[in-house]
N, C-alpha and C positions, 0 to 999 in steps of 0.2 A: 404216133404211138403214145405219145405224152398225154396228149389230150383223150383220148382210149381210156389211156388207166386213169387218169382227172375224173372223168365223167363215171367211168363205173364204180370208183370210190370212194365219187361224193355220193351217188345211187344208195351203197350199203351205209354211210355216215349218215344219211338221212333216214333208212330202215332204221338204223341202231337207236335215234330220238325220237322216233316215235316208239317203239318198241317189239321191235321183231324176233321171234325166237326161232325161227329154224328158217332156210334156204334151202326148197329139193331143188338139185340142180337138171337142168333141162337142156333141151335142143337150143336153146338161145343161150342158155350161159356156157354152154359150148364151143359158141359159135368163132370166140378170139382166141381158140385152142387152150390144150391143158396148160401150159406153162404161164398162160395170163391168168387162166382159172385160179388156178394155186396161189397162186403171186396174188388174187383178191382175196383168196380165202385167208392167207396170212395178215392179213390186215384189217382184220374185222372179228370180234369177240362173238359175231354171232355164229350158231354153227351151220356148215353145209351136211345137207345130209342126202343119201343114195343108197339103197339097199341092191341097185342092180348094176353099179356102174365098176367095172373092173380096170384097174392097170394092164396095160397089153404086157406091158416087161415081166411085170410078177405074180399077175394072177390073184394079187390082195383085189378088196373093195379100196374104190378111191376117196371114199368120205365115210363115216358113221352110217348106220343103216339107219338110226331112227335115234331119237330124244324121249327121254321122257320129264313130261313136264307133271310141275302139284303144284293146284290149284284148290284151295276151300278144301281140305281134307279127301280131294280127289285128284287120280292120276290119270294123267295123260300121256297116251305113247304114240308119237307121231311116224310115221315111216312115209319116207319118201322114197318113188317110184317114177321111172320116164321110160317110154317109149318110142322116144322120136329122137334118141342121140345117136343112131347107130350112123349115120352117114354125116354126124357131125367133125369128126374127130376119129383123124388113125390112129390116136395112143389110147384109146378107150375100148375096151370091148360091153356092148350091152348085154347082158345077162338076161334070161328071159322075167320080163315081170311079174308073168303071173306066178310064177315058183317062188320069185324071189319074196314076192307080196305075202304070200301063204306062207312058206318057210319065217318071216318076222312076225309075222300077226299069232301064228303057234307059239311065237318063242313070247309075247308078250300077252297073251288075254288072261294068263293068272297072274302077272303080277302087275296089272291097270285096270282102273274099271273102266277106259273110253281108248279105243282105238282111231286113230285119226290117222287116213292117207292124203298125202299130197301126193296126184299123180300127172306126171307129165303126158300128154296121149291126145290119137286123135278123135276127132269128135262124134265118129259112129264107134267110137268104144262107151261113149259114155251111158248108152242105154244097156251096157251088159256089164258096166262095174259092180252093181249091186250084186250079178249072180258071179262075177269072177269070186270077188271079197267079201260073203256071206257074214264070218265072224268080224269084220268091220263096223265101227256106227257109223263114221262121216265119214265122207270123202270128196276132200278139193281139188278141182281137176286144174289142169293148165293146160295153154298147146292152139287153144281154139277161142273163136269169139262169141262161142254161146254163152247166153245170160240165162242163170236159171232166176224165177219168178217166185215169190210168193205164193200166187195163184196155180203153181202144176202143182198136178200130182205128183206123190212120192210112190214107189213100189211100197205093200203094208210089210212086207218081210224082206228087210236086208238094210246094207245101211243108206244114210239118206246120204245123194250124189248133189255136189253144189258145184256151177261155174259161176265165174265171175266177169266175163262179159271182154272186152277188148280193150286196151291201151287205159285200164285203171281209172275206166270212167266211175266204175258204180266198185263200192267196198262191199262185199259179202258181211254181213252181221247175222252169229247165232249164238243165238243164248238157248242155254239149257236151267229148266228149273227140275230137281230131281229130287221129288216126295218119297220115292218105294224103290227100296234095293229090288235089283234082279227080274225088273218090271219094264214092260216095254215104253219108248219112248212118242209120245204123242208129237204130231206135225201140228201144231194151235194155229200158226201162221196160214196153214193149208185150209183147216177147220173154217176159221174166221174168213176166208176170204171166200170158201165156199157159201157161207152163210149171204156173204153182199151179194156174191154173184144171184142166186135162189132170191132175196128180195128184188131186185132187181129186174130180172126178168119177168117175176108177177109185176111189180111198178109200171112194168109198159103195158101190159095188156091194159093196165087201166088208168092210162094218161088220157084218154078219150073220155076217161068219165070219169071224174072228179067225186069225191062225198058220194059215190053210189058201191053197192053192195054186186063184191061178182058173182055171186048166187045168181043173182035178179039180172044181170049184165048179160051173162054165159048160161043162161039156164036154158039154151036149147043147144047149145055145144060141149054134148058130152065129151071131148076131148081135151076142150079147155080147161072144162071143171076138172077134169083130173090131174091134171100138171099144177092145178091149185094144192089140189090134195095132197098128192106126192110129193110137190116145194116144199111145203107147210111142214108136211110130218117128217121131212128130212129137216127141215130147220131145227125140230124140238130135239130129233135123234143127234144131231151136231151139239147142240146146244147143253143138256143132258148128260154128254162129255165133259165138255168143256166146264163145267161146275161142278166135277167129281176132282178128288185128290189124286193128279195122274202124275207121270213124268211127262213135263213138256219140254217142246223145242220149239221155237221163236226165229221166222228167218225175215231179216228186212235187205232190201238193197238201198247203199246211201250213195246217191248222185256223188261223187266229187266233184260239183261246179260253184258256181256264185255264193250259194245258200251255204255252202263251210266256211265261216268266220276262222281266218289264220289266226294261229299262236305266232306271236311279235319273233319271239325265239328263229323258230323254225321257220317265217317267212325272210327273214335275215338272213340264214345260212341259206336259202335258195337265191335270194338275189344275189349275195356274195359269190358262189357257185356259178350263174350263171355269167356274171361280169368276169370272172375269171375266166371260163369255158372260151369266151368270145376272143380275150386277149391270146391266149392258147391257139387260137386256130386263128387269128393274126399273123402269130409267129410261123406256124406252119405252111402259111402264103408265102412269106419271106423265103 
């Protein structure tokens, strides 16, 4: 039990320096019951948040439905949401989500301009989150080990649905550039990567012939010539976009492997953490 509560509150001590602002709680922080749950939450400045999760005793929420964060003269209202606690824990009642999610998102879209869920759930929900949480813009999912990609498609109406992949290998990164109040929000990320994909697939047609024109190439395969066409003027149409004054969003996935140069600080407190953990679970032998 010592080494339990060591490891999951060296886990939030190291959230806390890099800089974490909200915790929705889930099916895994469940998993060591509410009375350890708590006991973490008391020891940690950052907040846990739940819009669906209920005390069995009292019938309150057991954490904050949601935060709001300001940013750049912009607000942000986070609400967190899980779907996969109900068999976690008998002092918990799950609330239904989708109620719960609507009911916070009504109590917030006048007074934030960005809606943000973290949703715990599982992984054939997340092609119908965008129509569960219409007045939502983003949405973080958890629960599952799907990686969403730069290169998918977003739905063009709802909000945009992001995972992030299994065991914290790849960090989701989105940036928002926001030219025009009350204006919809462009996928650039999507744009641009649709653009390589269209060169590309003309580039093989004509890896075969180097410095030659596909006119003269494909000129008796009217089928090819047209996939030229259609590429092309879907590139301009993308393109055309993307050099107008829009609202953009920016998604990258960043490997956490080799390629992240540690901060001296922070790789300290994990070797320390970790030489302690070991000694811990020595004791525990004993």
């Amino acid at each position: 039990m010592v080494s339990d509560f060591y490891n999951a509150s060296t886990v939030l001590q190291g959230y806390e320096k890099i800089g974490c602002h909200a915790i929705n709680v889930g099916q895994l922080d469940l998993s060591g019951g509410l009375p350890f749950l708590m006991k973490m939450k008391g020891g940690t400045e950052i907040p846990f948040i739940s819009a669906n999760l209920e005390d069995k005793e009292t019938g309150a929420l057991l954490f904050d439905p949601y935060i709001i964060i300001e940013r750049n003269d912009l607000k942000y209202g986070v609400i967190g949401l899980t779907n996969l606690s109900d068999k976690s824990d008998s002092q918990v009642i799950q609330r239904d989500y989708l109620i719960e999610g609507d009911r916070y998102i009504d109590q917030l879209k006048n007074k934030v301009d960005f809606i943000l869920l973290l949703v715990n759930s599982e992984r054939p929900s997340y092609k119908k989150l965008h129509g569960y949480f219409p007045d939502a813009d983003i949405i973080f999912t958890s629960g599952s080990t799907s990686l969403t990609r730069p290169s998918m498609q977003q739905v063009e109406k709802g909000p945009f649905v992001f995972s992030s992949g299994r065991e914290g290998r790849y960090l989701n990164k989105v940036s928002l550039t926001m030219n025009l109040l009350n204006k919809p929000i462009i996928n650039k990320s999507y744009l641009e990567s649709r653009i390589k994909y269209l060169n590309r697939k003309l580039e093989r047609f004509m890896d075969k012939y180097p410095n030659q024109n596909y006119k003269t190439v494909y000129r008796d395969q009217e089928n090819i010539l047209n996939i030229f066409e259609e590429s092309r003027n879907e590139v301009k149409r993308i393109e055309n976009i993307l050099v107008k004054k829009n609202n953009y969003l920016e998604f990258e996935n960043i490997p956490m492997g080799s390629s992240i140069i540690d901060e001296k600080s922070m790789l300290d407190f994990i070797n320390d953490a970790i030489t302690i953990r070991k000694k811990l679970k020595e004791v525990k032998k004993l």
